[in-house]
N, C-alpha and C positions, 0 to 999 in steps of 0.2 A: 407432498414430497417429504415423507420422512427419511431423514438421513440414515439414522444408526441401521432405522428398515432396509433402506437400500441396499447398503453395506451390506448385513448379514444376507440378503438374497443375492447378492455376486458371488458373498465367499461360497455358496452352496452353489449355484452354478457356474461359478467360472474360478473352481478354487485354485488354481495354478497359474492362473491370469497374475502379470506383475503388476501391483499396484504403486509401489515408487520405487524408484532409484536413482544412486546417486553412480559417484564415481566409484567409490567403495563399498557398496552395499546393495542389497535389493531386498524387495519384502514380497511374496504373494497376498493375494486376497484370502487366502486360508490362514496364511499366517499371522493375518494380520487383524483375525478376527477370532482366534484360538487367543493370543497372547495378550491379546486386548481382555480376552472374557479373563482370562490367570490375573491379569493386573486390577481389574473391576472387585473380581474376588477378595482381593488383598485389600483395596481398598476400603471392602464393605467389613473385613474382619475385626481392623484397625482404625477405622476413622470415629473419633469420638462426637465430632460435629457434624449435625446432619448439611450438608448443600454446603459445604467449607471447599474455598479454591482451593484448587492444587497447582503449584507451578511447575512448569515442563521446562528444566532447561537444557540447552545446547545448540549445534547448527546441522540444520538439512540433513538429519539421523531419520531413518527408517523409524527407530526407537521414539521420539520424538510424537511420530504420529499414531502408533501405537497409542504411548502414553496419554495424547487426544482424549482416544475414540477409550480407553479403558477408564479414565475419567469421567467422561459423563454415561460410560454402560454405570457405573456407581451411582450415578445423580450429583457428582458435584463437576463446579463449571473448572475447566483450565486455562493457566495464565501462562501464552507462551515465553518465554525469555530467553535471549540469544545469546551468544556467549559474547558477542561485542556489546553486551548492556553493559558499564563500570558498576562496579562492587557497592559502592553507594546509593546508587539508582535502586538496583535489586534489594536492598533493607529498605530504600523505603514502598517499595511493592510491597515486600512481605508487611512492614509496617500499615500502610494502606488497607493491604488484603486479609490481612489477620490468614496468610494462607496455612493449612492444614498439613500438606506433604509437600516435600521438594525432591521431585524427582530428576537426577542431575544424569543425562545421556551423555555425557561428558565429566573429567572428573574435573572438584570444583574444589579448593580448600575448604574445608568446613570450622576452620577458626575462624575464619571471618562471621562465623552467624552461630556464634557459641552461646550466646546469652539470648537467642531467638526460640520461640518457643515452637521448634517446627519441626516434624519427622523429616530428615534427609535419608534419601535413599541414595546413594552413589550408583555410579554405571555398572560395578561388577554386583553388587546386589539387584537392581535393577533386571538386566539378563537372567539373574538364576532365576528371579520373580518370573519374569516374562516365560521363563523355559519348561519352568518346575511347581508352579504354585497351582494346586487345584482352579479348574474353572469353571466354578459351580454359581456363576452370577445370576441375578436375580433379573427380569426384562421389567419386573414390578421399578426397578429404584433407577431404570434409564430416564435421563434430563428429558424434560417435552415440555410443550407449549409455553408457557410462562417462565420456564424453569430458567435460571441465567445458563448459556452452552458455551460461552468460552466470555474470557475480557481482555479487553487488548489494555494496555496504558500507554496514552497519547501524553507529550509534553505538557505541563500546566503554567501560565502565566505564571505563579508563584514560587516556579522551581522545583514543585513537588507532580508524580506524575501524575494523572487521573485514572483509573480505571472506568476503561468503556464496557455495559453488562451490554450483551447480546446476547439475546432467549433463542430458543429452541424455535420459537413464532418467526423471531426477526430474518434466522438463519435459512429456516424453511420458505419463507416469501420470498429473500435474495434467489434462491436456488433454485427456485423454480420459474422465476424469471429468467435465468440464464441461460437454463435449457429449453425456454421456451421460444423467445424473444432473440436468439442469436443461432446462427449455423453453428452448431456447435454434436453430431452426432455420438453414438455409444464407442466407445473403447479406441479411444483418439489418446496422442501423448502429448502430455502439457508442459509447459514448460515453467518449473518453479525457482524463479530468481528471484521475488524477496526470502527473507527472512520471518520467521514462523508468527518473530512479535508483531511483525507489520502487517496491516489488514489487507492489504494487497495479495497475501500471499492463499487469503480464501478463495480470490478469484479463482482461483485454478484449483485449489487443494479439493474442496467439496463436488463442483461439478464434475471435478475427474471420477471421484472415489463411487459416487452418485450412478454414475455410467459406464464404468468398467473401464475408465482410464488408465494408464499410467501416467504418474508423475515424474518428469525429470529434472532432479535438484540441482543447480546451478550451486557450486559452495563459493565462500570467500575467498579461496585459494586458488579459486579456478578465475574466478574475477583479475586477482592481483597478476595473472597471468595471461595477457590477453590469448598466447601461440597454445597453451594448453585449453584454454577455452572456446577458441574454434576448431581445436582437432576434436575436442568433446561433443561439440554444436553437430559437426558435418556424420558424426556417427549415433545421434538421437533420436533418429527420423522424428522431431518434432512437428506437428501438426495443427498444436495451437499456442499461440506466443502470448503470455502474461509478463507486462514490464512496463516499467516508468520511463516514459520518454526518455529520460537522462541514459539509463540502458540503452535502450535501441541508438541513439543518437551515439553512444562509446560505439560500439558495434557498427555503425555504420565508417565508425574512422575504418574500419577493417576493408580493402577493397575486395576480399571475398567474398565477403559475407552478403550473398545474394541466394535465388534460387537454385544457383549451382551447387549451393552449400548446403541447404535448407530444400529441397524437392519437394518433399510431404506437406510446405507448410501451405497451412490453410484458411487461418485464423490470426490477425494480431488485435489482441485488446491492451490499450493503455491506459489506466489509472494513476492517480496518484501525483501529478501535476499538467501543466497547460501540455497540449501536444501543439508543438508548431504546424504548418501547413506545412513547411518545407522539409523538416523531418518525416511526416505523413505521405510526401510528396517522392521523396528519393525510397521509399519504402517500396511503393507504389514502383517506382520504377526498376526498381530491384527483385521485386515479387511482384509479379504482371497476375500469378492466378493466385493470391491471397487477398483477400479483404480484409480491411485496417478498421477499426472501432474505436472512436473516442468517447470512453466513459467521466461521468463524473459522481463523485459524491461520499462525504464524509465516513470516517470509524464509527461514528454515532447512528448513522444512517444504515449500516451493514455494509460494508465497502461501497457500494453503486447504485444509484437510482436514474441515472439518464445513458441515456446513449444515442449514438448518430455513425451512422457509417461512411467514410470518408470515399466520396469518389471521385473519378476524375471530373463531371459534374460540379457537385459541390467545391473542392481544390479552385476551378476555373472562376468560382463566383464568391470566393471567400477568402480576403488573406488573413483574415484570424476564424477558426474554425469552431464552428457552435458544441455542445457537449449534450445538443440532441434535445430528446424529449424525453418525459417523465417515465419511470414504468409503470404499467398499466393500473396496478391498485394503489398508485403513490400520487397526493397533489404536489406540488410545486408552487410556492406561493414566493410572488416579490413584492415587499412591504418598503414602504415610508419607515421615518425614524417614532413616529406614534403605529406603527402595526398595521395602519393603512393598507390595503392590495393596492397596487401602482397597475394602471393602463399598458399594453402594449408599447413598446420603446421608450419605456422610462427605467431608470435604473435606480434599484434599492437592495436590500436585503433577502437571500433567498431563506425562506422556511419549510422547510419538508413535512410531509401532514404523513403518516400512513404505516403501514405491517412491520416496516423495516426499520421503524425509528427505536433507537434503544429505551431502556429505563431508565435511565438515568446513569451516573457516576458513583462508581462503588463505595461506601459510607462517607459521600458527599453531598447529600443533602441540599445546604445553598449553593454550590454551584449547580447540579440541576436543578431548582429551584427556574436558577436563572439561564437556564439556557434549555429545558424542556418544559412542557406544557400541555394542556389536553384540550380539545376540539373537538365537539361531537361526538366525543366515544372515544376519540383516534389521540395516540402520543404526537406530538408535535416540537422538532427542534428548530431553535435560532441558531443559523449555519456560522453568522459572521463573514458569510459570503458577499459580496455584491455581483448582481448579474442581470440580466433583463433579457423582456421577449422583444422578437421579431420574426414576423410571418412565421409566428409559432412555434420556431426553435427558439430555443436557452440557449444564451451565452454568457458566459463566467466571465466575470472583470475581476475577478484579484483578490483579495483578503479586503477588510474593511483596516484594517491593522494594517496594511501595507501602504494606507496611506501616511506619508510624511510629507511635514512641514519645514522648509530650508527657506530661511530669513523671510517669515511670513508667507512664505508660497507653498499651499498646498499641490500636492502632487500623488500618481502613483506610479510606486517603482516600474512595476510589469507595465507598464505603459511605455517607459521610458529603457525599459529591455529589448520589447520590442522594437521600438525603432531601432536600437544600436541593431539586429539582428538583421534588419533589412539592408543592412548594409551592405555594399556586395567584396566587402572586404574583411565581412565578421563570420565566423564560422558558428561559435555560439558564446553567450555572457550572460552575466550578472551583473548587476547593480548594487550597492549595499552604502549605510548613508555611515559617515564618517563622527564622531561624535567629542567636544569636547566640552569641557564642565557643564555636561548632562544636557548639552542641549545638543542635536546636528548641524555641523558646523559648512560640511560640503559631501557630496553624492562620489562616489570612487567607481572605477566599472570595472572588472576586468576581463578579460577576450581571449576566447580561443579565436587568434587570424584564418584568415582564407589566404591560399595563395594569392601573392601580391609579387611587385617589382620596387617595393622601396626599401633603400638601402637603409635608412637609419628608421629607430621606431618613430622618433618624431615627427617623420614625414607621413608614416601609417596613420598618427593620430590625428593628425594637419586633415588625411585628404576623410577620414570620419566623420570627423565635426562639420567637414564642410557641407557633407552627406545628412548630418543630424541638424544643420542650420535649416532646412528646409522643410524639416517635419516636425521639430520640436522649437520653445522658445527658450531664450538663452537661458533663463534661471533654473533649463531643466535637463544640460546636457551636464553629465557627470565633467569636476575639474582634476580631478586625478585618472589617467589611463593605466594600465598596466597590460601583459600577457601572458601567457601560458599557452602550453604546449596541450593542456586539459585541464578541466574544472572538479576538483576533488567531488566525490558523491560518496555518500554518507551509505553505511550498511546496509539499509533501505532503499537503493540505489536514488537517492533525486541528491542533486546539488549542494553541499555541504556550503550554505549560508555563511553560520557560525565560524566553521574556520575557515572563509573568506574576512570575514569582520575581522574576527581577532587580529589578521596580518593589517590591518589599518589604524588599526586604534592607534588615541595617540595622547 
């Protein structure tokens, strides 16, 4: 499954076919392999460094994905950037990446990156490129196999971001497990609600482009707007759903938002954090003829290496729901804290063996060092995951990081989420540990309610606990409640952690 092959064999038979759109824009597959070849070209006339990233920035622009696919027609990899990244963040990418060009789909001040050694191209030069610039590209200098094809940059322990390299190999293994391994047919409309920088957003981007999709961009404006966002939804004919639980779970507050809404859909896959059962559950009962997918597995991994199909079956026999099995050319190993493989129903560390594991971290060296590795021929990463088998499905327990310690008592948060969620008075929450002179001092929760009949919140928290006395032990039920009406979610759509903490500090 070559990608940029694919591509240019739709543009030539299905060149009228739309390949994305937004609310304001659309692109064909003609056009969208004409302008890519003009931008490839510019690329190859101008770029002094051979395989030097290029960053793409902006949001859910036609232009954007262009900018992609004209990128590596060059041979160099792209670094998506959103325009919710802060100004800060983006130097130290460019620092990071020693990127080559910055192509802004969006306009960006370019004082801020005056003393940066990088071609900008703004949005109105950008188009003329796109419109006007010979496209006489070469197919000799298109990225493959080994070649890096895009990097994403994921948060780093250190405050500084990482950049994740995914080759041409890793992206082609992903993608052709997608279309293999899932119902997923030719010239279906997919639904693109992350954002470009976030890996979730390949789930959909490549197997659409791949098979004669269209893409339908979900923007941030459309988000902030729930009523404009379902009059968009009910006119998408959407057919395959890509989104983070925390999405579908906003969208469920919607009581339309069912198959009345959504007719065509056919398909939900979720990545990108835990799916509840009962999220999966009210999905399920909402969309009686689509089938629900619980994927899992890291940006270093190529977005997904496991999956399981959620059914009413499964649902009956499981209130925390497995994240499936491996795909086919991928192992899955769960290791002790010396490296050890652990037995069936023992929980340790999960390590991915196979096609889709990246190279490592872009001129980071000791961190891949320490967190990839080789096996037999095959790249191998330490996830940081904990997880374990049973009767041969994977289940995900949490972050290894996620475990915290509160006045000597080890614990993990998701552990202690879940229960609060069982509650039949909690709609949905988080957990987050409170912190003073640098140690954790107490667990805080805070709760989207369920309809209830208690007058004061106090009484809401009273009959909780009384709920959590029975499945948790006392040093593990959070001492601060709070609630909200919703749980802020981050550009990327999952749960904004971070600015849950900050409202607690103390």
């Amino acid at each position: 499954m070559n990608v940029i092959k694919s591509i240019e064999r739709l543009a030539a038979n299905e060149p009228k076919r739309l390949a994305f759109i937004n609310r304001d824009a659309a692109i064909t597959y003609e056009d969208l392999w004409s302008k890519s070849n003009r931008l490839a070209s510019y690329v190859e006339n101008y770029s002094e460094k051979q395989h030097s990233p290029i960053i793409v920035y902006g949001h859910m622009a036609p232009e954007m994905v262009v900018s992609f696919l004209g990128s590596v027609k060059a041979g160099h990899p792209y670094i998506p950037v959103d325009v919710s990244i802060p100004i800060d963040r983006i130097k130290k990418i460019m620092d990071s990446s020693k990127a080559e060009f910055f192509f802004a789909t969006e306009e960006i001040e370019v004082d801020h990156f005056e003393n940066y050694p990088i071609k900008m191209v703004q949005s109105e030069e950008l188009l003329h490129i796109l419109s006007s610039h010979d496209d006489a590209a070469s197919e000799e200098k298109w990225v493959q196999e080994e070649d890096t094809f895009y990097i994403i940059y994921t948060s780093g322990s250190t405050g500084n971001p990482k950049g994740v390299q995914i080759t041409a190999n890793n992206l082609q293994s992903y993608v052709g497990w997608m279309l293999s391994d899932f119902p997923i047919d030719k010239q279906k409309v997919f639904l693109n609600q992350a954002p470009f920088s976030f890996d979730l957003s390949v789930m959909d981007l490549y197997p659409s482009l791949c098979t004669g999709g269209t893409l339908f961009a979900i923007t941030k404006d459309m988000i902030a707007n729930p009523k404009l966002l379902f009059e968009e939804l009910k006119g998408s004919n959407i057919q395959v759903w890509t989104s983070t639980p925390s999405f579908a779970q906003m969208c469920l507050m919607e009581p339309g938002f069912s198959e009345e809404m959504l007719p065509g859909l056919e398909v939900f896959l979720f990545c990108g954090e835990v799916l509840s059962a009962d999220i999966a559950r009210q999905l399920k009962e909402r969309f009686p003829g689509a089938k629900v997918f619980n994927l899992y597995g890291p940006t270093e991994a190529t977005v997904a290496i496991t999956m399981v199909e959620v059914t009413n079956e499964l649902l009956a026999s499981h209130s925390i729901l497995p994240i499936g099995y491996s795909k086919g050319d991928t192992q899955l190993w769960i290791v002790d804290e010396n490296g050890n493989q652990l037995p069936e129903g023992e929980k340790g560390e999960m390590i991915i063996v196979g096609p889709s594991v990246s190279k490592g971290y872009l001129g980071e060296k000791e961190l891949t060092d320490k967190s990839f590795f080789e096996t037999d021929g095959e790249r191998a990463y330490r996830t940081g995951d904990a997880g374990y088998r049973k009767n041969g499905l994977l289940y995900y327990q949490g972050r290894l990081d996620f475990q915290v310690k509160v006045h000597g008592y080890r614990m993990e948060l998701e552990e202690i989420e879940y229960s609060i969620a069982k509650s039949q008075y909690v709609e949905a929450c988080v957990v987050v540990p409170v912190y003073k002179d640098g140690k954790i001092d107490y667990l805080s929760t805070f709760i989207v309610p369920a309809q209830h009949s208690f007058e004061k919140q106090y009484q809401l928290t009273a009959a909780i606990k009384k709920e959590l006395s029975e499945l948790l032990p006392s040093y593990m039920i959070p001492r601060k409640f709070s609630y909200t009406h919703s749980l802020p979610i981050t550009p990327n759509g999952k749960v904004d952690r971070k600015k849950l903490s900050a409202e607690v500090m103390v």
